[in-house]
C-alpha positions as CSV (number, residue, x, y, z in Angstrom):
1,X,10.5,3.8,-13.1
2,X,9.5,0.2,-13.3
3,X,9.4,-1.6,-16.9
4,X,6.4,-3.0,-16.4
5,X,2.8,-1.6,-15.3
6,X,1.8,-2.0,-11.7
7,X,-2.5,-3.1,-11.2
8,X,-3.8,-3.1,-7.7
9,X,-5.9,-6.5,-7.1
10,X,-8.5,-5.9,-5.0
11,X,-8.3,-8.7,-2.1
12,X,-12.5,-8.5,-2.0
13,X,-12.7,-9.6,-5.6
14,X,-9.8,-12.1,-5.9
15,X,-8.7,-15.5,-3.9
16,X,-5.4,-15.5,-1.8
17,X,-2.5,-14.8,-4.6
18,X,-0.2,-18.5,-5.5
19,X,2.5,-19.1,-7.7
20,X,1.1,-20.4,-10.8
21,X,-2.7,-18.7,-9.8
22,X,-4.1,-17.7,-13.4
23,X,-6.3,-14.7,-12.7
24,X,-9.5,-13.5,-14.8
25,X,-9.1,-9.6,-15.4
26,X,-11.6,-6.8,-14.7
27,X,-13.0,-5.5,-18.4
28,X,-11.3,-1.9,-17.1
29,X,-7.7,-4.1,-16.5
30,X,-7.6,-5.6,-19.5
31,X,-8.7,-2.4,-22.0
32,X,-5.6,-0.5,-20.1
33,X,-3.1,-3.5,-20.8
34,X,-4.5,-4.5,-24.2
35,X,-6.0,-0.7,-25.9
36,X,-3.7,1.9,-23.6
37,X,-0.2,0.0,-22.9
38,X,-0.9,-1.8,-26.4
39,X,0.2,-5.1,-24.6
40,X,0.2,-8.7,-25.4
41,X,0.6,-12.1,-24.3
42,X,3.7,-13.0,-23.0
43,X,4.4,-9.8,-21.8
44,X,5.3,-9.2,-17.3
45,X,2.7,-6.9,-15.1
46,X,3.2,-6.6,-11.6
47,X,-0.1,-7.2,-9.3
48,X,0.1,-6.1,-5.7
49,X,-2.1,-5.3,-2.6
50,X,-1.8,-5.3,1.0
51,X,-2.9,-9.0,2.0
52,X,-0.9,-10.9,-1.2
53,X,2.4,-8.3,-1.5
54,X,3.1,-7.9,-4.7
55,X,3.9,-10.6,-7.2
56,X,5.5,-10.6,-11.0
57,X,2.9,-12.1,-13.3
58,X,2.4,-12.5,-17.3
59,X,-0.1,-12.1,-19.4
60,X,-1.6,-15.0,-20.6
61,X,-4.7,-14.2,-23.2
62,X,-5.6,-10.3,-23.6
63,X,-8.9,-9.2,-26.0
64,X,-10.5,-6.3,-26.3
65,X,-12.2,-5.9,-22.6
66,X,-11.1,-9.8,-21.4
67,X,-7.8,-10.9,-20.3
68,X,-6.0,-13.4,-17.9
69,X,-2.6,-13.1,-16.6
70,X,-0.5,-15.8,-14.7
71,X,1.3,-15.1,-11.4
72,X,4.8,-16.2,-11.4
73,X,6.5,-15.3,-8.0
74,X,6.1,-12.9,-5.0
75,X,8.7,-10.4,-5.2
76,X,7.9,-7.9,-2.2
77,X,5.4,-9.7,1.3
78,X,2.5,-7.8,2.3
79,X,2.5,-5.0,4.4
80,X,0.7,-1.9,4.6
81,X,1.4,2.2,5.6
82,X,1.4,3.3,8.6
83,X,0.7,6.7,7.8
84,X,-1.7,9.4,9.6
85,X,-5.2,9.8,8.5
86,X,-6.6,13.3,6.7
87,X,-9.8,15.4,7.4
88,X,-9.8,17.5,5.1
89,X,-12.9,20.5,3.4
90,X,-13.8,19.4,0.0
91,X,-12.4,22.1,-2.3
92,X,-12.9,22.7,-6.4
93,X,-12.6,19.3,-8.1
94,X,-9.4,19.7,-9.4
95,X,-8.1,20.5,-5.9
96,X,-10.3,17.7,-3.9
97,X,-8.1,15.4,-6.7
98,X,-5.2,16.9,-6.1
99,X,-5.5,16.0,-2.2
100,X,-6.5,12.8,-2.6
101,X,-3.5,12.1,-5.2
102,X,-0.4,13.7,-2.6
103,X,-2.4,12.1,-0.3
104,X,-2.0,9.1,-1.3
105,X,1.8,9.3,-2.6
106,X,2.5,10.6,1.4
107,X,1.5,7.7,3.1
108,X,-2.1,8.9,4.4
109,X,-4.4,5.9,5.9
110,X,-7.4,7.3,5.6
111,X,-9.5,10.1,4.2
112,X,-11.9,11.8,5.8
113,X,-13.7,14.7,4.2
114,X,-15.4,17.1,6.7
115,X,-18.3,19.6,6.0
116,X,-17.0,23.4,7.6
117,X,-18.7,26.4,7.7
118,X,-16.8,27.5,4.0
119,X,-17.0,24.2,2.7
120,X,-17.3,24.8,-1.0
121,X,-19.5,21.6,-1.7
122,X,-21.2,18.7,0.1
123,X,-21.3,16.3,-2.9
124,X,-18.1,14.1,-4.1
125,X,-18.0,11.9,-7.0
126,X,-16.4,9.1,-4.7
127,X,-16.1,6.6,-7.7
128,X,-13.4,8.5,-9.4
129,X,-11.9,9.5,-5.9
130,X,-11.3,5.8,-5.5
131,X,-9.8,5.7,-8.7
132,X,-7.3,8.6,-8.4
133,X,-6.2,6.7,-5.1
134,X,-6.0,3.7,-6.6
135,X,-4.0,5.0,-9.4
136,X,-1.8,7.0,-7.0
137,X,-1.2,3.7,-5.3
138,X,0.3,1.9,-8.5
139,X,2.4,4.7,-9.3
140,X,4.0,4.9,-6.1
141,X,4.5,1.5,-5.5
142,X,2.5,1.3,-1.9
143,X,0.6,-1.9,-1.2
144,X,-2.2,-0.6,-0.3
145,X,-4.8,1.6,-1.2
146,X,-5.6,4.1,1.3
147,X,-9.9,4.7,2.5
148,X,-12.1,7.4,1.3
149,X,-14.6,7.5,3.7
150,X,-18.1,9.1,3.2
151,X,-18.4,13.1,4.1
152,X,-20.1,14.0,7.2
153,X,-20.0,17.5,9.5
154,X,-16.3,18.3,10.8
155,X,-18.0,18.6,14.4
156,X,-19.3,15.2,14.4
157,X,-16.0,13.6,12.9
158,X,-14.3,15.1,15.8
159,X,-16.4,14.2,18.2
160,X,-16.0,10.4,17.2
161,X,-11.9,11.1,17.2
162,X,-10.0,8.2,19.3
163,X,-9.2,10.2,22.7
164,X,-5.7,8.4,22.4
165,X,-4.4,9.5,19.0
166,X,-3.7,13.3,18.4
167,X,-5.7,15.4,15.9
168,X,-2.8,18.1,14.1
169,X,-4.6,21.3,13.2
170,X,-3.3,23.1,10.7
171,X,-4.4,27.0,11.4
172,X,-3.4,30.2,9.3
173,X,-1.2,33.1,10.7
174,X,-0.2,31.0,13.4
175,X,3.1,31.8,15.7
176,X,5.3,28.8,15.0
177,X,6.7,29.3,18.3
178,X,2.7,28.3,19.7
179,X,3.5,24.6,18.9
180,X,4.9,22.5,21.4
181,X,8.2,20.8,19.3
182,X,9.9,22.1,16.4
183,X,8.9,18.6,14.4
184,X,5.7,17.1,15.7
185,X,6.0,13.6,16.6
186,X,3.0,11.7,14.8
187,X,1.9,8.4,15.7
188,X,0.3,6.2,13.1
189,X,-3.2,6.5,13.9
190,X,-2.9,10.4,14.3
191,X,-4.4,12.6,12.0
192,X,-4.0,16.1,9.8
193,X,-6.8,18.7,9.9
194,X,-7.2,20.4,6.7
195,X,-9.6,23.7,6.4
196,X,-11.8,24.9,3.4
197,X,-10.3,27.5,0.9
198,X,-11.2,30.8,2.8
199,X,-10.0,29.2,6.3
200,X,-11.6,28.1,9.6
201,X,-14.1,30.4,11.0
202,X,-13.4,32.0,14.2
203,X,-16.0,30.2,16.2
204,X,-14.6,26.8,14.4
205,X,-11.0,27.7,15.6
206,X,-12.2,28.3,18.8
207,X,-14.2,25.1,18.8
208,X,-10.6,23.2,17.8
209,X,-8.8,24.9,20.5
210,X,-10.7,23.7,23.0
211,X,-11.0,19.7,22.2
212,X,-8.8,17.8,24.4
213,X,-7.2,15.8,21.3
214,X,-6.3,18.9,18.9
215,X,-3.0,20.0,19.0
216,X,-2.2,23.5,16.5
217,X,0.6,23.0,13.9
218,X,2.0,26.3,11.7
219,X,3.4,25.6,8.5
220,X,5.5,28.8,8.4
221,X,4.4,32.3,7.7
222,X,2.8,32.4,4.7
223,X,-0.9,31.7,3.7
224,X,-1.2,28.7,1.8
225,X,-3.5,27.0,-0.6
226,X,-5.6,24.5,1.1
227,X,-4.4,21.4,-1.7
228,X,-0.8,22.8,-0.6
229,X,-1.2,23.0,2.9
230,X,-2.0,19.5,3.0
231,X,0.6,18.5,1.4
232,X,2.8,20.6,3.3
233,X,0.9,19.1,6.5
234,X,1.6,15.2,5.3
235,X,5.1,15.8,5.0
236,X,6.1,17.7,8.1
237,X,4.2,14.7,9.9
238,X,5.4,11.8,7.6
239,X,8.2,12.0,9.2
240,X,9.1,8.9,11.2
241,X,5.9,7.2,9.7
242,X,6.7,3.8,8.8
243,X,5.1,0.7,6.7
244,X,5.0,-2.6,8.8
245,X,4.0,-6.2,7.6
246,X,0.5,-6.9,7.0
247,X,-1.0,-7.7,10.4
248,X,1.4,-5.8,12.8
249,X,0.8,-3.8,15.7
C-alpha cells in the first residue's frame, strides 16, 4: 500500500500537469487531506489521471475546505485501460455499488446500466456512482476513471452495440460446453452483459440469442448473485486485457 494518498485530477477542471504547477484544490480535496488524513503542509500526495500520468506532489497551504499542493515530478506517463465495457440491471443500492466498485478495480471502460424486464429500479443516484468509481480508481492505482453512462432500455443499448465488438452474455444454468472456447478471447471494446436479480426473462434470452453480436458465456454450474456474477464475468474476460499509453490504438 502506498504512503501517501492518491486524488484523481479531473483533466476538465485542471490545465495540462508541469513540474513546479501549484494547483488550487477542490473544497471536497482539501477537507479529506486536511480534516480525514489530518495532513499538513509539507507533506507528499500523489495526483494522477489519464491525460497527465500520475505525478508526486506536496502540499503547499491546507485550511479547513482550501488547499494548494505543488507538483514535483511525473513518476508513471499517461495511459489508460483497455478493459471491456459492462451493461449491467441496476440491483439494491448496496449491490449497484458493489458493481460499480469491482468494476472498476477489474479494468471495465465503461458502464452501462440497462432497464430489463426484473429490473429492480429505474432511478440511480449517479453523483455518488461517480464517486465510488472515482474512489475505486485511487485505490487501485488505474489512471483513469472509468464512464457511468445514463440508464436507458437493454433493447435499445443493444441495438446501438458496435456490429464489430462482441457482446458476452452471461446466462444462468447454462451448458459450459455451449460456449465456443474454454477462455473467451475479449477484445477491448467488447462488453459483459449482466442480468437483474431474478434473471433474464425467457423472451429476453431469446431476444439475446438471436442478435448477431451476442455471444453466451457460463460461469460454471451454480446460480450466482447478479454483483458476483459480474465480477466473476470481468475476470474470466480480463484476461489478456491490457492498459496502453494515452492515445494508442
Amino acid at each position: 500500500m502506498r504512503d501517501s494518498p492518491r486524488l484523481f485530477m479531473d483533466p476538465q477542471a485542471y490545465p495540462q500537469m508541469q513540474s513546479g504547477m501549484v494547483i488550487r484544490l477542490e473544497a471536497d480535496r482539501a477537507h479529506y487531506l486536511g480534516n480525514v488524513l489530518r495532513l499538513g503542509a509539507g507533506a507528499r500526495v500523489v495526483v494522477f489521471n489519464a491525460r497527465d500520468g500520475e505525478w508526486s506532489a506536496t502540499i503547499e497551504t491546507l485550511r479547513r475546505d482550501r488547499g494548494e499542493i505543488r507538483l514535483v515530478h511525473m513518476d508513471r506517463p499517461p495511459c489508460v485501460t483497455r478493459g471491456p465495457d459492462i451493461l449491467f440491471a441496476p440491483l439494491k443500492r448496496d449491490a449497484t455499488e458493489m458493481v460499480i466498485r469491482m468494476g472498476t478495480e477489474l479494468g471495465v471502460g465503461c458502464f452501462h446500466p440497462v432497464i430489463t424486464e426484473r429490473t429492480n429500479t429505474h432511478r440511480l443516484n449517479g453523483a455518488r456512482l461517480s464517486a465510488i468509481a472515482r474512489e475505486a480508481s485511487e485505490q487501485c492505482e488505474r489512471l483513469d476513471v472509468p464512464a457511468i453512462r445514463p440508464i436507458r432500455p437493454m433493447t435499445d443499448a443493444i441495438a446501438h452495440y458496435p456490429a464489430d465488438m462482441q457482446l458476452f452474455v452471461a446466462l444462468e444454468r447454462l451448458d459450459p460446453t455451449a460456449q465456443e472456447d474454454e477462455i473467451p478471447r475479449a477484445r477491448p471494446g467488447d462488453a459483459l452483459l449482466i442480468g437483474p436479480e431474478g434473471g433474464f426473462s425467457p423472451p429476453e434470452q431469446a431476444f439475446l440469442r438471436r442478435q448477431p453480436v451476442t455471444r453466451v458465456l457460463s460461469l460454471g454450474p451454480l446460480v450466482l448473485r447478479a454483483d458476483t456474477a459480474a465480477a466473476a464475468g470481468l475476470a474470466l474476460l480480463g484476461a489478456g486485457i491490457r492498459r496502453e499509453p494515452a492515445g494508442g490504438d
